[in-house]
C-alpha positions as MATLAB code, in Angstrom:
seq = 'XXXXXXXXXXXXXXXXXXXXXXXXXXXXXXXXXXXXXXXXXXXXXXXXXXXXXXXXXXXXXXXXXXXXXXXXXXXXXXXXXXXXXXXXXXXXXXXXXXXXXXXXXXXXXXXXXXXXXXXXXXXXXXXXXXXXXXXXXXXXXXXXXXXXXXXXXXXXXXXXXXXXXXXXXXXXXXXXXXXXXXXXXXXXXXXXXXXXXXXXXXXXXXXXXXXXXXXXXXXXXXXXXXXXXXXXXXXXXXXXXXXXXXXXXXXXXXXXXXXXXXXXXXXXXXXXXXXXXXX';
ca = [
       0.000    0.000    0.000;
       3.185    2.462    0.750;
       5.000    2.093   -2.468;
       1.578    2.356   -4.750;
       1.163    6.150   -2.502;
       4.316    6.987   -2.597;
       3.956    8.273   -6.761;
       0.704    9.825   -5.890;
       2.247   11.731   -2.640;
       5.134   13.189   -4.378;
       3.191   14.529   -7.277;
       1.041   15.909   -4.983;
       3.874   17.766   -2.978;
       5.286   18.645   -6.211;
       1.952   20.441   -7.151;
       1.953   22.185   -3.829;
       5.433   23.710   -4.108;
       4.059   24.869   -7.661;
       1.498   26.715   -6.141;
       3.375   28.113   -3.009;
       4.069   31.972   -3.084;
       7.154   32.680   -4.618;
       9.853   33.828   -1.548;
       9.716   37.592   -1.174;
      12.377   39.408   -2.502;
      15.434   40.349   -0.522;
      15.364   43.963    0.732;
      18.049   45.918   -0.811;
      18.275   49.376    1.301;
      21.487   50.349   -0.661;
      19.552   51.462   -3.538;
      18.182   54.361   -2.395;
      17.171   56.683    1.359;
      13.196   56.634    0.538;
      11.144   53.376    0.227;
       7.583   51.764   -0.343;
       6.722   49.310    1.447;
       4.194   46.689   -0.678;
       2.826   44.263    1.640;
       1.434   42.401   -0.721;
       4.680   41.039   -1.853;
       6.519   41.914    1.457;
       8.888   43.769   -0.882;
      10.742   47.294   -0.678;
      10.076   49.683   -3.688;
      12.746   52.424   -4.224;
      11.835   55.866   -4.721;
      13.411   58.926   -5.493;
      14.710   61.438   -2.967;
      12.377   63.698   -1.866;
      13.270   67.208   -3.843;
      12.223   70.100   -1.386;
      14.324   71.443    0.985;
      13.617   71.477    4.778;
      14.488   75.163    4.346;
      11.693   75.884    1.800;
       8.706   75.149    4.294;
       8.295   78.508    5.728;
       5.825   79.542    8.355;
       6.288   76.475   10.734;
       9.518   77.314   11.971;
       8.699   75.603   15.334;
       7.161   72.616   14.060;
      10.545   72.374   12.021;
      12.869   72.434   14.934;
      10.723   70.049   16.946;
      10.792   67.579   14.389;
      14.278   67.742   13.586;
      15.555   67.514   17.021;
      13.677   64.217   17.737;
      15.218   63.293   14.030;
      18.482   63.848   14.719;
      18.146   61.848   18.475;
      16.870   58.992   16.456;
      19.593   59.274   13.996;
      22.590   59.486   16.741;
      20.945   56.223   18.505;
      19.833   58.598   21.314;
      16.489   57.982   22.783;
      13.144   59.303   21.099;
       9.588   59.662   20.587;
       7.310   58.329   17.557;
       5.622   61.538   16.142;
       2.225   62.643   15.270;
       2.128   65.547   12.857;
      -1.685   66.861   13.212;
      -3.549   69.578   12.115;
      -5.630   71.232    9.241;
      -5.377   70.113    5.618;
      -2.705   71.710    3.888;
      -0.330   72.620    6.232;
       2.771   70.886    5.115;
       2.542   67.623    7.481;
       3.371   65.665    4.674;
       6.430   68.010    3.616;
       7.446   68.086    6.488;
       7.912   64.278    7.730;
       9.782   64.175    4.027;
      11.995   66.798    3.854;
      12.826   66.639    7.522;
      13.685   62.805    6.839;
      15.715   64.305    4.309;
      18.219   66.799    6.491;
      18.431   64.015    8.700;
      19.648   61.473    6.377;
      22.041   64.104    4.313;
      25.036   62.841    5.704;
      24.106   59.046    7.189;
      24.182   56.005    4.803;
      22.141   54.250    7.242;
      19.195   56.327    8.010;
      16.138   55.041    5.807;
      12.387   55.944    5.182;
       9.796   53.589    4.381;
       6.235   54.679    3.630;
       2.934   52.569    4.328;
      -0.177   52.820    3.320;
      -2.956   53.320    6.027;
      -4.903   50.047    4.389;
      -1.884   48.159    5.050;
      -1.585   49.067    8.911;
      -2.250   45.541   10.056;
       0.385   43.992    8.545;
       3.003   46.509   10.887;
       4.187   44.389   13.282;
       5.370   41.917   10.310;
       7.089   44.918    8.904;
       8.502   45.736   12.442;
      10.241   42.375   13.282;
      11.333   42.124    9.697;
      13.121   45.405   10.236;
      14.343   44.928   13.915;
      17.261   43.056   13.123;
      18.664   45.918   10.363;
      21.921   47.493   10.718;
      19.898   50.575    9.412;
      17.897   52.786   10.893;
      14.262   53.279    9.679;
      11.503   56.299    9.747;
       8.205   54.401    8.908;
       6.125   56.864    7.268;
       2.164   56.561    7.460;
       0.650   59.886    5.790;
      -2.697   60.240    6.251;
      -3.382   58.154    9.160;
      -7.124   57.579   10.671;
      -8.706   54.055   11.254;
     -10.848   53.933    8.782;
     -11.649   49.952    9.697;
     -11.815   50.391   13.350;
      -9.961   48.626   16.462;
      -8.410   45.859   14.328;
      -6.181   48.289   12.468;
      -5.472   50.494   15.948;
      -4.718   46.918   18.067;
      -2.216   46.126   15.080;
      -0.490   49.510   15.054;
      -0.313   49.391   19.065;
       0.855   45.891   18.710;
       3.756   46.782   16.624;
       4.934   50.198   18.663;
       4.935   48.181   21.911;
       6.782   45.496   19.852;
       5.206   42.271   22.227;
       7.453   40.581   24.689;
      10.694   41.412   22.498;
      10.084   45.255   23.302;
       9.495   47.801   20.246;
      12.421   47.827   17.630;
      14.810   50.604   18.866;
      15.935   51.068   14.969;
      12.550   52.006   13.772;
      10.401   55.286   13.996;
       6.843   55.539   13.390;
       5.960   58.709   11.908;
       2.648   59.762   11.349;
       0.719   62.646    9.619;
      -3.509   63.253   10.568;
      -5.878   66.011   10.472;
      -6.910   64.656   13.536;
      -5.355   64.448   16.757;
      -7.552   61.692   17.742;
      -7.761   59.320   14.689;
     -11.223   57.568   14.728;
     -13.809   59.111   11.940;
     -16.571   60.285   14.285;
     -18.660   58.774   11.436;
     -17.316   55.268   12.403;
     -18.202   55.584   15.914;
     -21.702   56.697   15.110;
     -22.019   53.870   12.745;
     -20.863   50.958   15.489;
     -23.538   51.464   18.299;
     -22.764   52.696   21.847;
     -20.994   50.395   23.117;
     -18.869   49.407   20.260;
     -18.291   52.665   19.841;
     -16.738   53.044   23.418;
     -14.780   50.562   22.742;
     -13.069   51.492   19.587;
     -12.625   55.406   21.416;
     -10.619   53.695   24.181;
      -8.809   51.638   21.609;
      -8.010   54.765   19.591;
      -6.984   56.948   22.485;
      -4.736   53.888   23.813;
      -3.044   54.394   20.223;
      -2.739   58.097   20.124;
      -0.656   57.876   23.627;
       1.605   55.573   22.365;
       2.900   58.611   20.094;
       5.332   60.347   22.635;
       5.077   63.985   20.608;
       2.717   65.402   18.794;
       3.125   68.161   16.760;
       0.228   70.791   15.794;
      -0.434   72.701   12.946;
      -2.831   75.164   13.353;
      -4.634   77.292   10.910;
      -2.250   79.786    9.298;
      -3.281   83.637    9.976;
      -2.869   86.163    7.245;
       0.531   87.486    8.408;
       2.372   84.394    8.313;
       0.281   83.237    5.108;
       2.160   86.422    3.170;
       5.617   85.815    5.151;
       5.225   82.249    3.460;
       4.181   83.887    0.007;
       7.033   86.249    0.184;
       9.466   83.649    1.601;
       8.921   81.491   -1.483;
       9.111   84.289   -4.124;
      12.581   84.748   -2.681;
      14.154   81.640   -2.563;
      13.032   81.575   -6.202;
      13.794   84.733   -7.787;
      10.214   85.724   -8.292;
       9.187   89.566   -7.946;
       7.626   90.293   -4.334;
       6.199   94.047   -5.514;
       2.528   93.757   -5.192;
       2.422   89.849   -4.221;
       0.420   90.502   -1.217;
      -2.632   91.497   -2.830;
      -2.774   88.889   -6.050;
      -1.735   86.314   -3.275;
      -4.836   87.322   -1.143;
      -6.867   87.124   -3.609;
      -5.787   83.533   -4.839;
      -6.159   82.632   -1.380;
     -10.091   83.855   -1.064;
     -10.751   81.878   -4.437;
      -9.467   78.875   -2.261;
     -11.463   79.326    0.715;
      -8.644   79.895    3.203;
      -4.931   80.292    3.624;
      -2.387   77.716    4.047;
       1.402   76.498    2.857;
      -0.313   74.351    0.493;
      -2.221   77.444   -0.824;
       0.796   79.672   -0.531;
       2.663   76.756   -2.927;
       0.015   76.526   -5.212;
      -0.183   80.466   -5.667;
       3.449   79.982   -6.345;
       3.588   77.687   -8.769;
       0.970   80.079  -10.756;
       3.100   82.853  -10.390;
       5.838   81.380  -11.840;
       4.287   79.412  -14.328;
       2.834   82.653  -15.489;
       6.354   84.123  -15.980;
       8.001   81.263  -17.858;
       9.977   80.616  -14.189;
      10.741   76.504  -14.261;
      11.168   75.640  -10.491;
      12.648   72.320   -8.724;
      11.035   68.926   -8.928;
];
């Protein structure tokens, strides 16, 4: 009975290494500072170094220097926080985590980014034991970040900053951008009932304290809005007589003021002249 199985057994083993998942690629972090990380295939995309300079973010001086210094801590192997970069739309959180990342990392071969999706949150603590044993030092990027799908996703980001009985990775950074301080839709906790709803509230707030500094970005007043305006026109050559007026007025049509607005007025202005700026 053995040997007339034994044929049938190894085809069928041979048909289930056929069908097995290919082994993910090996991650290559020599090919470039910024990465994306695909879950799907557990793999490591390259990307392209982020192309504004920490300097050109103007209006959020303090926000800058907070950031940096917990950057450069992390960097130097010095204790540090995981950040939170909340606020209104448009005020350069996203910029920010990038080009900050990027001063950082100027001079250190071993200081790298990688950016996650906010769908893909659950499969962090994966990501964080694959990167725990690194010689490099990783940012984790999450832009955007609420909990769209409730507790799961939260329990699986607290999982992975607590890092389970082996303690959270001391190579890796979690860096987040919202425009909320406290991440849960309100929609989603109206949706789940009262007591589901409590739950997922604790389960959120449990979250947001495992982010040791938060960073706010509050709405930006008209004085600072033109500072920016003026500030950019500067760095790029681009006449500042009678900006303040035309970049009002661009900034009614949008319904309020901002660093994204002031770019955007910016990018007009020169486009209007002929005036090519950075990538």
């Amino acid at each position: 009975m053995t040997d007339d199985l034994s044929p049938l057994l190894a085809r069928i083993a041979e048909a289930l290494e056929r069908m097995a998942p290919p082994a993910p690629p090996a991650a290559d972090f020599t090919a470039a500072r910024m990465f994306r990380h695909d879950a799907s295939r557990q793999a490591f995309v390259a990307a392209a170094d982020y192309p504004l300079p920490l300097e050109a973010l103007l209006g959020v001086d303090r926000q800058k220097a907070t950031l940096s210094a917990n950057l450069a801590r992390f960097a130097a192997g010095l204790p540090f926080n995981h950040v939170l970069l909340w606020g209104v739309r448009g005020a350069g959180k996203s910029s920010m985590a990038k080009a900050a990342f990027m001063a950082a990392a100027r001079d250190r071969d071993d200081l790298k980014l990688v950016e996650v999706d906010r769908e893909e949150l659950t499969s962090l603590p994966r990501l964080f034991d694959l990167l725990r044993n690194r010689p490099e030092r990783f940012v984790v990027l999450c832009d955007d970040l609420s909990f769209e799908d409730g507790a799961d996703a939260a329990k699986a980001l607290k999982s992975a900053l607590e890092g389970g009985v082996s303690g959270p990775p001391s190579n890796v950074l979690f860096l987040a951008t919202s425009n909320r301080r406290h991440l849960m839709p309100r929609a989603h906790l109206e949706d789940r009932g009262r007591i589901a709803a409590a739950e997922d509230a604790e389960e959120e707030v449990s979250v947001s304290d495992r982010f040791g500094l938060w960073i706010g970005f509050p709405p930006m007043d008209q004085p600072t809005y033109l500072a920016a305006v003026r500030g950019y026109a500067r760095l790029y050559g681009l006449p500042v007589r009678g900006i303040d007026r035309r970049a009002l007025q661009w900034a009614q049509a949008r319904g309020g003021r901002s660093g994204r607005v002031a770019w955007q007025f910016i990018l007009d202005l020169a486009g209007s002249r002929g005036v090519v700026l950075p990538a």
